[in-house]
Structures are given as structure tokens and as C-alpha cells.
C-alpha positions in Angstrom: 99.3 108.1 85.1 98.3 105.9 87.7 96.1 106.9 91.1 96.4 106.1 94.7 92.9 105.4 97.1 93.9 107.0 100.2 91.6 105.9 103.3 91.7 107.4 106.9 91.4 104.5 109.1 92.7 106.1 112.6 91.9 109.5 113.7 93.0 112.2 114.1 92.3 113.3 117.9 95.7 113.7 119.3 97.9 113.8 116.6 100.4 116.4 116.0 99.3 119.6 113.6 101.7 119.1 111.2 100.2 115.7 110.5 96.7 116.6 110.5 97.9 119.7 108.5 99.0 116.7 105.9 95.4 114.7 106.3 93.9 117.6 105.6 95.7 118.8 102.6 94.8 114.8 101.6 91.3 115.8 101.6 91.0 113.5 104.8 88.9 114.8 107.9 87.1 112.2 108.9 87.8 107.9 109.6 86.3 106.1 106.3 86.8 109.1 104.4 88.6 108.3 101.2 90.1 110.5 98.0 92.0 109.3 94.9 95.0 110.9 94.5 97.6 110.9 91.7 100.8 108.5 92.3 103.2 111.3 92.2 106.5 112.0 94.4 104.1 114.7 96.8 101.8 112.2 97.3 104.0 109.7 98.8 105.9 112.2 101.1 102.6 112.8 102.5 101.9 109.2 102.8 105.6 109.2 104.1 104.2 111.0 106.9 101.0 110.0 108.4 101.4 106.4 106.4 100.2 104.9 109.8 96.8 106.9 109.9 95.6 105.4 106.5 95.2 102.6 104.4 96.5 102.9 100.6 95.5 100.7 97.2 97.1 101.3 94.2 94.3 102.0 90.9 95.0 101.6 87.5 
């Protein structure tokens, strides 16, 4: 199964709590931080979500 790099490139001062509720479930808390997450349907509701926030690659 393939993986996603997720990448928090804005922060998340200001945002609404459901969306920083969704960073966090990410493993995101911080800009630069970045996680590799599998390439599944949940994944990319989240992304959905807060897609503006980050900055996705797809990994083989």
C-alpha cells in the first residue's frame, strides 16, 4: 500500500478546533513538522479538511 508525507506549512494560531483537532490526530503540532501516513480513504478526509494548512507528496 502506498504512503502520503504530510507537511504542516501554515499554523495553526487561529484556526478552528475542529481543524486543529484533525492536525493533531495527523500527528501535526508544529510548521515543518512532517508524518507519513498510509494513502487510505481517512487519510484524505482529513486532508479534505485542513488540505490548505499542509503540503502533501505521494511515496511509493
Amino acid at each position: 500500500m502506498a504512503n502520503m508525507s504530510i507537511k504542516l506549512v501554515k499554523s495553526l494560531n487561529g484556526r478552528l478546533e475542529k481543524h486543529i483537532a484533525t492536525a493533531h490526530s495527523l500527528g501535526l503540532r508544529r510548521i515543518g513538522d512532517t508524518t507519513v501516513q498510509p494513502d487510505n480513504a481517512a487519510t484524505k478526509g482529513k486532508i479534505a479538511l485542513i488540505g490548505y494548512l499542509l503540503e502533501v507528496e505521494e511515496e511509493k
